[in-house]
C-alpha positions as CSV (number, residue, x, y, z in Angstrom):
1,X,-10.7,-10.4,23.8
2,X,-8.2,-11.6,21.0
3,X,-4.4,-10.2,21.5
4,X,-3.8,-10.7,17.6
5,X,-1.0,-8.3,16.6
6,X,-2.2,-6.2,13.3
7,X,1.0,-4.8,13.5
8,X,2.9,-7.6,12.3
9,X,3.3,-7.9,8.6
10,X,2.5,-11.9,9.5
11,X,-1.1,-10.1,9.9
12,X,-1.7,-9.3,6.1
13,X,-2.8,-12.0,3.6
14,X,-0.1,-11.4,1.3
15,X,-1.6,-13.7,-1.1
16,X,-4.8,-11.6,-1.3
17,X,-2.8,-8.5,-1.6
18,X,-0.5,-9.4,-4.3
19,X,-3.2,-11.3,-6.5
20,X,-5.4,-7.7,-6.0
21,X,-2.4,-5.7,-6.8
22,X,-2.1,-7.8,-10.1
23,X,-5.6,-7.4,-11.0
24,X,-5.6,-4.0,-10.5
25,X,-3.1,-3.5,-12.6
26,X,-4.6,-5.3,-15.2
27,X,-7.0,-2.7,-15.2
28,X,-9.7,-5.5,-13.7
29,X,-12.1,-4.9,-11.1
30,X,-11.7,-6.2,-7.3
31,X,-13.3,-7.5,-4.7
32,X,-11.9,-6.6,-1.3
33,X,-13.2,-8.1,1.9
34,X,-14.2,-5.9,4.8
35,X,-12.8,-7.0,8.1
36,X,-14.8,-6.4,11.4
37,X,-13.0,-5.9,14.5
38,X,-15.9,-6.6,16.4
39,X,-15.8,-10.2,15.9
40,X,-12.1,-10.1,14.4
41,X,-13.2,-11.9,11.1
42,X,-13.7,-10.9,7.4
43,X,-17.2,-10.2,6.8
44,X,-19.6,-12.0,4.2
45,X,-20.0,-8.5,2.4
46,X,-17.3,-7.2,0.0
47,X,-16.6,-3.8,-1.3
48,X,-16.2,-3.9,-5.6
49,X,-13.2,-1.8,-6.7
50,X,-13.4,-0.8,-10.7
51,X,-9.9,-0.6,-12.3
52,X,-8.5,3.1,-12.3
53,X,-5.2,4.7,-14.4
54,X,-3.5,4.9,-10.6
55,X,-2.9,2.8,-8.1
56,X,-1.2,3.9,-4.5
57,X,-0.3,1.0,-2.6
58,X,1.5,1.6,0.8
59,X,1.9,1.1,4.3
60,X,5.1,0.6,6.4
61,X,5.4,-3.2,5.0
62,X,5.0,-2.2,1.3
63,X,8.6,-3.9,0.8
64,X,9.0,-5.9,3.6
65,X,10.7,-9.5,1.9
66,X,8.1,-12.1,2.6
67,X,9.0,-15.2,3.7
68,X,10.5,-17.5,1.0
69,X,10.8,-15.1,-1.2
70,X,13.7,-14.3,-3.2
């Protein structure tokens, strides 16, 4: 049984997230893994996002300063 802590923002890959975000809004397409809990790794399989006119990005650590960051 893993005891990883999804609540902690150290629990996102913040890379991914911001280099999706930028896609996104360069009204690209995007590949986004799908994570099984199961066997707490990222699957093989992704899900294809097309580009949109919106994008809603939140979550209690939408601003939280990430490390090194100025």
């Amino acid at each position: 049984v893993s005891e990883y802590n999804f609540d902690s923002p150290d629990a996102f890959d913040w890379d991914l997230i911001v280099d999706t975000l930028k896609r996104l809004k360069a009204k690209k397409s995007v590949s986004l893994p799908i994570y099984d809990y199961t066997i707490n790794a990222r699957k093989e399989e992704t899900i294809q996002i097309e580009r949109g006119d919106v994008v809603m990005f939140e979550g209690l650590y939408t601003f939280y300063p990430m490390k090194g960051a100025n």
